[in-house]
mmCIF file of the C-alpha atoms, coordinates in Angstrom:
data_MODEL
# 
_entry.id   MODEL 
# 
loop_
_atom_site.group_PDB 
_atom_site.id 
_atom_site.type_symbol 
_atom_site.label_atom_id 
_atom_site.label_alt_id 
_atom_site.label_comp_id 
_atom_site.label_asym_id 
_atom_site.label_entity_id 
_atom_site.label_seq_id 
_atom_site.pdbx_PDB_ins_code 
_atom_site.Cartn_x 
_atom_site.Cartn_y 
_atom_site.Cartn_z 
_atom_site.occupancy 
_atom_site.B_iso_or_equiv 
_atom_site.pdbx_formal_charge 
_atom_site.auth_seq_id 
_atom_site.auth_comp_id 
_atom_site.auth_asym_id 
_atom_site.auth_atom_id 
_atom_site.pdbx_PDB_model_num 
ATOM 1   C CA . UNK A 1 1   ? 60.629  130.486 109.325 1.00 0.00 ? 1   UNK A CA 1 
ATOM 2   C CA . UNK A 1 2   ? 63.818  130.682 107.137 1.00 0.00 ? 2   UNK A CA 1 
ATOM 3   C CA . UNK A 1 3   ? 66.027  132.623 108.976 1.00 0.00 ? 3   UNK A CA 1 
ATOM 4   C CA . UNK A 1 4   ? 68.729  135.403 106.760 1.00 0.00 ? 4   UNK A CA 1 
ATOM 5   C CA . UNK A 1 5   ? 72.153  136.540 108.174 1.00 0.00 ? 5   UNK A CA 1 
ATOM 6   C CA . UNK A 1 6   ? 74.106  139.479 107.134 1.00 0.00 ? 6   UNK A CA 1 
ATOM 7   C CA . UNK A 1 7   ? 78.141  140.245 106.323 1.00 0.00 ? 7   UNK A CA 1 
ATOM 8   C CA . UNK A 1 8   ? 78.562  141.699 109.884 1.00 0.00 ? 8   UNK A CA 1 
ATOM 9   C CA . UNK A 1 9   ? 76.410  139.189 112.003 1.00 0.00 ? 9   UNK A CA 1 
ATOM 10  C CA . UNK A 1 10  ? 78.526  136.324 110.414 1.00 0.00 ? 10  UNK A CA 1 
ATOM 11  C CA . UNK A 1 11  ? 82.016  138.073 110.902 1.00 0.00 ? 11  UNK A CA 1 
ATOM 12  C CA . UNK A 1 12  ? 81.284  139.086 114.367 1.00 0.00 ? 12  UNK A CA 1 
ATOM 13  C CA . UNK A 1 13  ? 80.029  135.186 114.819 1.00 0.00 ? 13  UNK A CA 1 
ATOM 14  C CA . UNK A 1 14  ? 82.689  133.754 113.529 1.00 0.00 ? 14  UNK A CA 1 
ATOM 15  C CA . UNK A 1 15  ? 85.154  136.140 114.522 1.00 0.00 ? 15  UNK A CA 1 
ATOM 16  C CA . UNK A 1 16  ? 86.677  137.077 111.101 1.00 0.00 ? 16  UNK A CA 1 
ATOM 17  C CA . UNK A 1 17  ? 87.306  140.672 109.546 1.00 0.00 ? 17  UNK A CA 1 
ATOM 18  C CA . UNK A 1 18  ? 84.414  141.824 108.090 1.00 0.00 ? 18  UNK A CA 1 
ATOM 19  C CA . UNK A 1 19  ? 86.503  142.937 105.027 1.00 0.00 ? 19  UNK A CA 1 
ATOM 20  C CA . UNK A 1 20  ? 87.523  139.147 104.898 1.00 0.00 ? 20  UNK A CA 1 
ATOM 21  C CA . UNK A 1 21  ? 84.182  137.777 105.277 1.00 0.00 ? 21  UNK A CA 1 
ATOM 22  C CA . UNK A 1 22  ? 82.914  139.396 102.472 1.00 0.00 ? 22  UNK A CA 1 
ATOM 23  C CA . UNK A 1 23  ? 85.754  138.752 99.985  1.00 0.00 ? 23  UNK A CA 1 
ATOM 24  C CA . UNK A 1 24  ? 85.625  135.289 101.231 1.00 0.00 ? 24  UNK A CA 1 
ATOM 25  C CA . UNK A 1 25  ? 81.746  135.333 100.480 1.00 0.00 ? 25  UNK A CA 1 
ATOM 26  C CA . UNK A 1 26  ? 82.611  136.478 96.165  1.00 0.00 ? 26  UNK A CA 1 
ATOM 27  C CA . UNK A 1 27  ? 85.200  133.879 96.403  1.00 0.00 ? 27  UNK A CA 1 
ATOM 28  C CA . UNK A 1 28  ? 83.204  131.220 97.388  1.00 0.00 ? 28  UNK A CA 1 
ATOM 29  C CA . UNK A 1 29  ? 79.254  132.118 96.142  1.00 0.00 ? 29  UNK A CA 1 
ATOM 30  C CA . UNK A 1 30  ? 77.750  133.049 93.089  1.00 0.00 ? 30  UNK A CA 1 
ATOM 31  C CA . UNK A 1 31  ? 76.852  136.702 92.591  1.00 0.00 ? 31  UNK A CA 1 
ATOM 32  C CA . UNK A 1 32  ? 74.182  138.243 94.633  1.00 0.00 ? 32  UNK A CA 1 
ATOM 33  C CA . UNK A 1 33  ? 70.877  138.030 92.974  1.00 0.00 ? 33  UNK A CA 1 
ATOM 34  C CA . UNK A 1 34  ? 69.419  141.083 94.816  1.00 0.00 ? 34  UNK A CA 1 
ATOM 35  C CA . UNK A 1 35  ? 72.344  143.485 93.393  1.00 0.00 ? 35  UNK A CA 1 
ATOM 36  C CA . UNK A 1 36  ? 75.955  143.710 93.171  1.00 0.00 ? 36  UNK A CA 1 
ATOM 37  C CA . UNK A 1 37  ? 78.726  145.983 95.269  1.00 0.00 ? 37  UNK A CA 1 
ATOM 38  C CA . UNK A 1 38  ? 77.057  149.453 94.286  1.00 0.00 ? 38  UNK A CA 1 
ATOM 39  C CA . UNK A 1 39  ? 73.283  148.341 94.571  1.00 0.00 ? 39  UNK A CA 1 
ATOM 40  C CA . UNK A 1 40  ? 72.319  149.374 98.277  1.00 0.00 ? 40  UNK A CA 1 
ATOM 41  C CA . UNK A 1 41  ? 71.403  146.300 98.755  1.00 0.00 ? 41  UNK A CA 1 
ATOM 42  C CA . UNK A 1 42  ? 73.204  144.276 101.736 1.00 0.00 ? 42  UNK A CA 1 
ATOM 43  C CA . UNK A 1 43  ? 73.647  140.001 100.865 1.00 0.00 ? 43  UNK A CA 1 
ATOM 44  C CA . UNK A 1 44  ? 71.621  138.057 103.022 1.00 0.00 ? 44  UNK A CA 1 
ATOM 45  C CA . UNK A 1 45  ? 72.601  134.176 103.525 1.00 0.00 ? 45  UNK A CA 1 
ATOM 46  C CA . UNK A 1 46  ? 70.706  131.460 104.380 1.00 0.00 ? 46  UNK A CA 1 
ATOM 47  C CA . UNK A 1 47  ? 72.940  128.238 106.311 1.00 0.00 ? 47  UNK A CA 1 
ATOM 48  C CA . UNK A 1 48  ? 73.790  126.493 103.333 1.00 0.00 ? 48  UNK A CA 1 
ATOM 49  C CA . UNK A 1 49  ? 75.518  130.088 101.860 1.00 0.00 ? 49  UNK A CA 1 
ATOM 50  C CA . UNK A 1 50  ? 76.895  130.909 104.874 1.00 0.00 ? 50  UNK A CA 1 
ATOM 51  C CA . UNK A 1 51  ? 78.078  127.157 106.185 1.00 0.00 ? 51  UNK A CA 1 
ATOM 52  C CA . UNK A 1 52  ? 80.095  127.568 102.467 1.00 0.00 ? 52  UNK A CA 1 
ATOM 53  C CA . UNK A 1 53  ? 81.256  130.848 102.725 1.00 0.00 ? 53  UNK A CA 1 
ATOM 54  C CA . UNK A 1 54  ? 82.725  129.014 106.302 1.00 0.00 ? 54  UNK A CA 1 
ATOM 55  C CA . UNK A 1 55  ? 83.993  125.912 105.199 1.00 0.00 ? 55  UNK A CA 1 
ATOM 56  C CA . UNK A 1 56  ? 86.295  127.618 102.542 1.00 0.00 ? 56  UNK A CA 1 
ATOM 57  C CA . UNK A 1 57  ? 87.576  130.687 104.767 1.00 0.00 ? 57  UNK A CA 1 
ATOM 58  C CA . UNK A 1 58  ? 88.648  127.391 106.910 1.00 0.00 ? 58  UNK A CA 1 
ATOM 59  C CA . UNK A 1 59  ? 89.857  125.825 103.601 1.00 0.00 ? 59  UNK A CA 1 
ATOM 60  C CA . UNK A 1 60  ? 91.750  129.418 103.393 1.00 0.00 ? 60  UNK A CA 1 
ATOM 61  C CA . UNK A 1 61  ? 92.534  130.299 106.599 1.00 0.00 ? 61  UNK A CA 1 
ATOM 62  C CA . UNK A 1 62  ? 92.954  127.183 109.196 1.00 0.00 ? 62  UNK A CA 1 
ATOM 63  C CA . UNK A 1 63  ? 94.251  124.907 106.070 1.00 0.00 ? 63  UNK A CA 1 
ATOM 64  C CA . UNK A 1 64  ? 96.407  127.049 103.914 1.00 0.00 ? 64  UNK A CA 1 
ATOM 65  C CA . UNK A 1 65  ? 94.753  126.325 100.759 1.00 0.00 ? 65  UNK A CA 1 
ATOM 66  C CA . UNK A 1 66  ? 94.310  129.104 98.258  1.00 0.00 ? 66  UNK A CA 1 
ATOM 67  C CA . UNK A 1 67  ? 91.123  130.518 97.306  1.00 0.00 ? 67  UNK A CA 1 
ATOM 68  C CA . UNK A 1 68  ? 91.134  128.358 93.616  1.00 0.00 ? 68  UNK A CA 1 
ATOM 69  C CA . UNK A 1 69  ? 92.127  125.386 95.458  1.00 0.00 ? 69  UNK A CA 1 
ATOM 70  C CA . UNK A 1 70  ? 89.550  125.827 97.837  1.00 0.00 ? 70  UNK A CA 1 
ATOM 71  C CA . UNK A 1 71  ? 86.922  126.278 95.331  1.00 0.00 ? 71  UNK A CA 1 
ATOM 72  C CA . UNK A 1 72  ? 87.664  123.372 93.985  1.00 0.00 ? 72  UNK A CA 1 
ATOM 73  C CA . UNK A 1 73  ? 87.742  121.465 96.872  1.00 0.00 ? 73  UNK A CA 1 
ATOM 74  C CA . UNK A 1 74  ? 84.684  123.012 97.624  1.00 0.00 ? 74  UNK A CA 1 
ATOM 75  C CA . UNK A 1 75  ? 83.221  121.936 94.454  1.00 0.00 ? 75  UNK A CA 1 
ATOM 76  C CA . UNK A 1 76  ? 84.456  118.231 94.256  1.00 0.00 ? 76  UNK A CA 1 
ATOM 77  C CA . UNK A 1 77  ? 82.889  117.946 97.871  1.00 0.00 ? 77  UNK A CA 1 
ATOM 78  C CA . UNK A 1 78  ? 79.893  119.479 96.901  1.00 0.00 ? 78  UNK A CA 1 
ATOM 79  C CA . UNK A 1 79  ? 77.951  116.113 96.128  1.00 0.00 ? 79  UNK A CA 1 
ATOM 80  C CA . UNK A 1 80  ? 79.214  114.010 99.201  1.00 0.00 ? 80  UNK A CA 1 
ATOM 81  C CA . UNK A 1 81  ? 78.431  117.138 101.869 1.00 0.00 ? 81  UNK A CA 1 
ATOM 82  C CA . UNK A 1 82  ? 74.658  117.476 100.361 1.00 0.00 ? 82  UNK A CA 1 
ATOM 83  C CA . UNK A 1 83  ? 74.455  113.208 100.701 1.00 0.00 ? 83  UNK A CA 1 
ATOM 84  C CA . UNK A 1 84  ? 75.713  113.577 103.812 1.00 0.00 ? 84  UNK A CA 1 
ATOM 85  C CA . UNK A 1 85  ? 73.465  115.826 105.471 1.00 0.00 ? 85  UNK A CA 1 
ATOM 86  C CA . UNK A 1 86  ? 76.065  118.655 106.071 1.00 0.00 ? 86  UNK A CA 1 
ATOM 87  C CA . UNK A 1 87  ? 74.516  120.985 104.184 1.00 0.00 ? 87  UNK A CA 1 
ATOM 88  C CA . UNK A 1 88  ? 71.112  122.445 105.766 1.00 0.00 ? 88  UNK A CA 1 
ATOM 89  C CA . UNK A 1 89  ? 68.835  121.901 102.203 1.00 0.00 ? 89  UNK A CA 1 
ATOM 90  C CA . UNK A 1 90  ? 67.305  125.180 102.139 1.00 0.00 ? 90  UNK A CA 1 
ATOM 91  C CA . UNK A 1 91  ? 67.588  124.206 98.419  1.00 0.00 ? 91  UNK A CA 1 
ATOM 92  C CA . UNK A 1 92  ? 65.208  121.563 98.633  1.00 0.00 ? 92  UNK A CA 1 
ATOM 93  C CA . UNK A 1 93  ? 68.034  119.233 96.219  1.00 0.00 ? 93  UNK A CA 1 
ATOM 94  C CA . UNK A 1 94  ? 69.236  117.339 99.212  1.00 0.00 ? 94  UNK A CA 1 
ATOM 95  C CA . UNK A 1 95  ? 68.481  113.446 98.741  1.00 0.00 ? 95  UNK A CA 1 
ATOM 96  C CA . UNK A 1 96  ? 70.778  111.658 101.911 1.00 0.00 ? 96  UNK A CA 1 
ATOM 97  C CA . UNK A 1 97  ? 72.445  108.579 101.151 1.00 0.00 ? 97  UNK A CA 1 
ATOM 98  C CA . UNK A 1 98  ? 71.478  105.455 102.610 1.00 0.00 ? 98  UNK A CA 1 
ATOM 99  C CA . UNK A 1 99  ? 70.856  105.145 106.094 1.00 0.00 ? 99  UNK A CA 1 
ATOM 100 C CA . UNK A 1 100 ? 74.488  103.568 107.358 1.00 0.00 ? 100 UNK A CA 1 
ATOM 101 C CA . UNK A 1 101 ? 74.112  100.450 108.833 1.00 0.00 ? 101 UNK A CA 1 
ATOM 102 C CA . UNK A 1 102 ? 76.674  101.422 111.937 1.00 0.00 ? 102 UNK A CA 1 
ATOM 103 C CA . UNK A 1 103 ? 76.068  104.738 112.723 1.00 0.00 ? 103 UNK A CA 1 
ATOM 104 C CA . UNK A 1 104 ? 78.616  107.237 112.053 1.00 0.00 ? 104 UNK A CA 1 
ATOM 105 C CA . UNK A 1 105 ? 79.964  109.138 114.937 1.00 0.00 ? 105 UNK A CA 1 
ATOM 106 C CA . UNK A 1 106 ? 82.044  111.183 113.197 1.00 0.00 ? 106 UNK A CA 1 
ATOM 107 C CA . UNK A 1 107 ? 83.687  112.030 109.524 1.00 0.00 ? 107 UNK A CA 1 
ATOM 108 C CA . UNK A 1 108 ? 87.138  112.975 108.521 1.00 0.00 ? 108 UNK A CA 1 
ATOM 109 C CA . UNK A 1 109 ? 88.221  113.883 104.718 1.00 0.00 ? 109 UNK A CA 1 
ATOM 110 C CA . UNK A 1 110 ? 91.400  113.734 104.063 1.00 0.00 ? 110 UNK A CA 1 
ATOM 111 C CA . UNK A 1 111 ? 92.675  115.860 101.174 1.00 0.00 ? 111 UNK A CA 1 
ATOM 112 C CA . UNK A 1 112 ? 95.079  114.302 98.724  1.00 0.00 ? 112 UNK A CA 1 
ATOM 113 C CA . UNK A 1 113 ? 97.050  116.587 95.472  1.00 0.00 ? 113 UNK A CA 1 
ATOM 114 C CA . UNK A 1 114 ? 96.401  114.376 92.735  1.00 0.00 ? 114 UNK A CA 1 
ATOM 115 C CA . UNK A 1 115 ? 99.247  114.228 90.479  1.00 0.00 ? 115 UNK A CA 1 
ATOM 116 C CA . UNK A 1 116 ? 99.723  113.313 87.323  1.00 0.00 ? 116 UNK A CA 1 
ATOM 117 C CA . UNK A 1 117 ? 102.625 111.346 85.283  1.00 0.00 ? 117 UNK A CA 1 
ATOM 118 C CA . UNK A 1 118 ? 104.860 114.305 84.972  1.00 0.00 ? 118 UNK A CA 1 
ATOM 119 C CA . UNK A 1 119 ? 104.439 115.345 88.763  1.00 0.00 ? 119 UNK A CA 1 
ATOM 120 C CA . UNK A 1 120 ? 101.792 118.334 88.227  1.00 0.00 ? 120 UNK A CA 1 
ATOM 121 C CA . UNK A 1 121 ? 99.271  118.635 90.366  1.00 0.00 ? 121 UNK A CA 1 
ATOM 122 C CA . UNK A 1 122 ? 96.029  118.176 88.637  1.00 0.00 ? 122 UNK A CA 1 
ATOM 123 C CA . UNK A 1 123 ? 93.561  118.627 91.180  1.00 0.00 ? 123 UNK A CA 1 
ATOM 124 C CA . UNK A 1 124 ? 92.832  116.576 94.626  1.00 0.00 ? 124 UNK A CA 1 
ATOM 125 C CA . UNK A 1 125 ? 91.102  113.501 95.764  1.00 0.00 ? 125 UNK A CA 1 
ATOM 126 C CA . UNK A 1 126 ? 89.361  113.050 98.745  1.00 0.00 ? 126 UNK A CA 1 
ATOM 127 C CA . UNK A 1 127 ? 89.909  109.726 101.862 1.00 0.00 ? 127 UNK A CA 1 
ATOM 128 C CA . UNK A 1 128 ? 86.548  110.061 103.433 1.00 0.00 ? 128 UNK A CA 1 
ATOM 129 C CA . UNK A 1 129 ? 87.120  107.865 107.034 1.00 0.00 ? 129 UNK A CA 1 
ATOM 130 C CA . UNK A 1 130 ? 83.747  107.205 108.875 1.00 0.00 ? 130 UNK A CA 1 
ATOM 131 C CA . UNK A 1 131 ? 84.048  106.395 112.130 1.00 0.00 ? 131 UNK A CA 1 
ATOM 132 C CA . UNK A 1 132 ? 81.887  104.051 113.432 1.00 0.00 ? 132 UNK A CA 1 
ATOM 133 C CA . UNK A 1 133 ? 83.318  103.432 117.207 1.00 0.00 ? 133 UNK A CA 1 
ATOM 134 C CA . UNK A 1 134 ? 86.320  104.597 118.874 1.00 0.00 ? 134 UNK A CA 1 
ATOM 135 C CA . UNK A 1 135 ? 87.467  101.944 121.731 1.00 0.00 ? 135 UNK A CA 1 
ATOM 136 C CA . UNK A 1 136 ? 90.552  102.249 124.342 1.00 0.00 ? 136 UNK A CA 1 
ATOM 137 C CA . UNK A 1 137 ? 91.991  99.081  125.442 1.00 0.00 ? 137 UNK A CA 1 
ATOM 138 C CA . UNK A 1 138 ? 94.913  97.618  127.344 1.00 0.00 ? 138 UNK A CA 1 
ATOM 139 C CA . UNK A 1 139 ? 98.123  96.186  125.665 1.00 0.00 ? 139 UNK A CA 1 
ATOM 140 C CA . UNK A 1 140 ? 100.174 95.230  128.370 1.00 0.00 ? 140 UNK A CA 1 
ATOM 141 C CA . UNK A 1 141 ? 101.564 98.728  129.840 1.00 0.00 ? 141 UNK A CA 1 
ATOM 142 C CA . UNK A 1 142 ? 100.093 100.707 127.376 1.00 0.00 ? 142 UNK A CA 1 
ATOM 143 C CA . UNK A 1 143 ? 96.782  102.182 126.462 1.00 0.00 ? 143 UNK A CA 1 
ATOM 144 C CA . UNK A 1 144 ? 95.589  101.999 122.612 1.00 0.00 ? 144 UNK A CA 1 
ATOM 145 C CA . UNK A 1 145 ? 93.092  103.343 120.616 1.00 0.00 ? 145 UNK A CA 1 
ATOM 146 C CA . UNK A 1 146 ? 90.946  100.870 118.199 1.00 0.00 ? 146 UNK A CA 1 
ATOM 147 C CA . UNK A 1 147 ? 89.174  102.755 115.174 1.00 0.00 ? 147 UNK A CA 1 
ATOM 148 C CA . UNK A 1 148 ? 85.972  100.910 113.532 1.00 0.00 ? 148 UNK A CA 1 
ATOM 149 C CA . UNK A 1 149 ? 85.408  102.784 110.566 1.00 0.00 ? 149 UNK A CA 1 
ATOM 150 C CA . UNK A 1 150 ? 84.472  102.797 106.850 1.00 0.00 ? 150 UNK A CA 1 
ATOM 151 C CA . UNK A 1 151 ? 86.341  104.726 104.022 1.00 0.00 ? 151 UNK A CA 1 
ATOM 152 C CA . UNK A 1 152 ? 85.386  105.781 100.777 1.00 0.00 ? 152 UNK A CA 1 
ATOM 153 C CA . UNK A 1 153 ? 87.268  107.475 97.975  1.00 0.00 ? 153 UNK A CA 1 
ATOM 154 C CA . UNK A 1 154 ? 86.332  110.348 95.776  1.00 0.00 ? 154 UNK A CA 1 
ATOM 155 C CA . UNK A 1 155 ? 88.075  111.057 92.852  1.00 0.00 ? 155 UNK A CA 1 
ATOM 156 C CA . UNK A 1 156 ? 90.501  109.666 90.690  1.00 0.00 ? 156 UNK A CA 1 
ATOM 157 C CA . UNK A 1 157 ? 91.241  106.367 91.574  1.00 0.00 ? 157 UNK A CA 1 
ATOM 158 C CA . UNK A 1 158 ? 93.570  105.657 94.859  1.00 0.00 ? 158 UNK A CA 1 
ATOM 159 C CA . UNK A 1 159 ? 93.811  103.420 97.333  1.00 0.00 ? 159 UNK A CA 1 
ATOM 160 C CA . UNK A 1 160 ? 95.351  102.380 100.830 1.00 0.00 ? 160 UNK A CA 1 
ATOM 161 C CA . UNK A 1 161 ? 98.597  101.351 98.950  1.00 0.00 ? 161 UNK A CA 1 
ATOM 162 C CA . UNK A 1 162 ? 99.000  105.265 97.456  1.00 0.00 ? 162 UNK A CA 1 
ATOM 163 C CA . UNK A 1 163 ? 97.868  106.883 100.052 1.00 0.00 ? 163 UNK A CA 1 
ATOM 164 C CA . UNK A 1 164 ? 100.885 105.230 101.887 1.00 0.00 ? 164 UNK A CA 1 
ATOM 165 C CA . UNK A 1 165 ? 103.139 106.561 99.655  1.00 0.00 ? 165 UNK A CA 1 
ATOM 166 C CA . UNK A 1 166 ? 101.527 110.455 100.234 1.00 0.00 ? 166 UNK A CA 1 
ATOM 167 C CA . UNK A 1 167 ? 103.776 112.574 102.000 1.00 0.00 ? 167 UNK A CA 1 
ATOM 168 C CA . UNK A 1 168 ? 101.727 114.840 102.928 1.00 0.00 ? 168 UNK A CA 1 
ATOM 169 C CA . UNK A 1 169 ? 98.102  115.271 103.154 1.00 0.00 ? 169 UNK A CA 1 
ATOM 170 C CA . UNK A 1 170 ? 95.733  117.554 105.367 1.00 0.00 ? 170 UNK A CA 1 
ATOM 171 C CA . UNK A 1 171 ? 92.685  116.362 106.932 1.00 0.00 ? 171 UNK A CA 1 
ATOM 172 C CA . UNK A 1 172 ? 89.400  118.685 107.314 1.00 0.00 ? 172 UNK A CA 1 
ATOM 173 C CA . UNK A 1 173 ? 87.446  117.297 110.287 1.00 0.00 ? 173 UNK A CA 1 
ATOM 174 C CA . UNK A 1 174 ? 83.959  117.948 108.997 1.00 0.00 ? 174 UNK A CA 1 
ATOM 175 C CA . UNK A 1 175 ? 82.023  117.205 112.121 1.00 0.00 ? 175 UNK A CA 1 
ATOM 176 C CA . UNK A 1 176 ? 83.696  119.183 113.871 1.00 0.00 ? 176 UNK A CA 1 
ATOM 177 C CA . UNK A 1 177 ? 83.990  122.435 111.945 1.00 0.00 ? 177 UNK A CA 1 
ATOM 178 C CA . UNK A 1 178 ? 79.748  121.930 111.222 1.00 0.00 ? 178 UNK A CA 1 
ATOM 179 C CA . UNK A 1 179 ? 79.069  121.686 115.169 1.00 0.00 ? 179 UNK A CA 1 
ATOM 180 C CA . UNK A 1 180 ? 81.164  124.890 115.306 1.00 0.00 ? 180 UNK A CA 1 
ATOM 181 C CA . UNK A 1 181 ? 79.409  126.902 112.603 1.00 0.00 ? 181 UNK A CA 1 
ATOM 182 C CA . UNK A 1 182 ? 75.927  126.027 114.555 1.00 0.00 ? 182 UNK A CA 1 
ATOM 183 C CA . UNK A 1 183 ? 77.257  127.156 118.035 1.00 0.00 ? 183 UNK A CA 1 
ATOM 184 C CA . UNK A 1 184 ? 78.955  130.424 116.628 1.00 0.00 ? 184 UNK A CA 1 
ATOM 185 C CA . UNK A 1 185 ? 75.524  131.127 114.888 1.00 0.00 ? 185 UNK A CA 1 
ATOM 186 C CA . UNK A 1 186 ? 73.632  130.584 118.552 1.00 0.00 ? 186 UNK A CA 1 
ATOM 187 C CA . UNK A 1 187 ? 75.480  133.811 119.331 1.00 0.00 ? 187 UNK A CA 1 
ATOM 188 C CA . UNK A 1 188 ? 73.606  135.724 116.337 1.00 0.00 ? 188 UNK A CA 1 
ATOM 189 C CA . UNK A 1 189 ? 70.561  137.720 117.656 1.00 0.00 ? 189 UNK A CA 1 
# 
């Protein structure tokens, strides 16, 4: 059974104001089908609606982004989050990617301004590190962390060699921010 969540379940879940929730919710979906803000009629969301209506009040809040950069963030991520299994497919248009042959532990996006020649921004692209395995070891005194992982870029073209010369960038750490949507929503009756 598909289960529906309202404005106030998902607020008090997530702990934002209800007043935010829903503005975040216009911002970030397309209208309500069942009515608009005068119909008597109360949205309902399914996880993939209200997983987005999440991951860009994060975009907003945790990550300083404004709401049209964080719908297009949103947007240009769209693709790689439904390959990627973040998104729940109540859809039914969810067709994974390739099993990986190291399995990925966990996946961090970092978010790049894209510039263009006369130093605009002109949108973002997108550092997608997949780590594989995580490893301490021993260098003399000192303890280290070793990294296996795979990257992939999305976007206009960059590579390592930009992305050194970034001076800033912020990283969303997708895992992480899914695993907390599904425990908040444990809490919803």
């Amino acid at each position: 059974m598909i289960k529906f969540y309202l404005n106030k379940e998902l607020s008090q879940a997530f702990q934002v104001k209800h007043a935010k929730w829903k503005r975040w919710s216009r911002e970030f979906l397309p209208p309500d089908p069942l009515g608009g803000l005068q119909s008597g009629y109360a949205r309902q969301y399914n996880l993939d609606e209200a997983f987005t209506v999440y991951l860009g009040g994060h975009l907003v809040g945790e990550l300083k982004y404004t709401i049209p950069e964080s719908r297009q963030i949103l947007s240009d991520l769209h693709k790689w989050l439904i390959d990627h299994n973040f998104y729940f497919d109540f859809a039914g248009d969810a067709y994974p990617v390739k099993t990986p042959a190291h399995p990925v532990q966990n996946y961090q996006i970092a978010i790049i301004p894209h510039e263009i020649s006369s130093g605009r921004m002109s949108g973002f692209c997108y550092w997608v590190k997949a780590i594989i395995s995580v490893d301490s070891i021993q260098l003399g005194n000192e303890q280290i962390r070793q990294e296996r992982y795979q990257d992939t870029f999305i976007g206009p073209s960059l590579d390592m060699a930009a992305l050194s010369d970034k001076e800033s960038y912020r990283i969303l750490h997708i895992n992480a921010l899914r695993r907390n949507f599904l425990v908040r929503l444990q809490n919803v009756p």
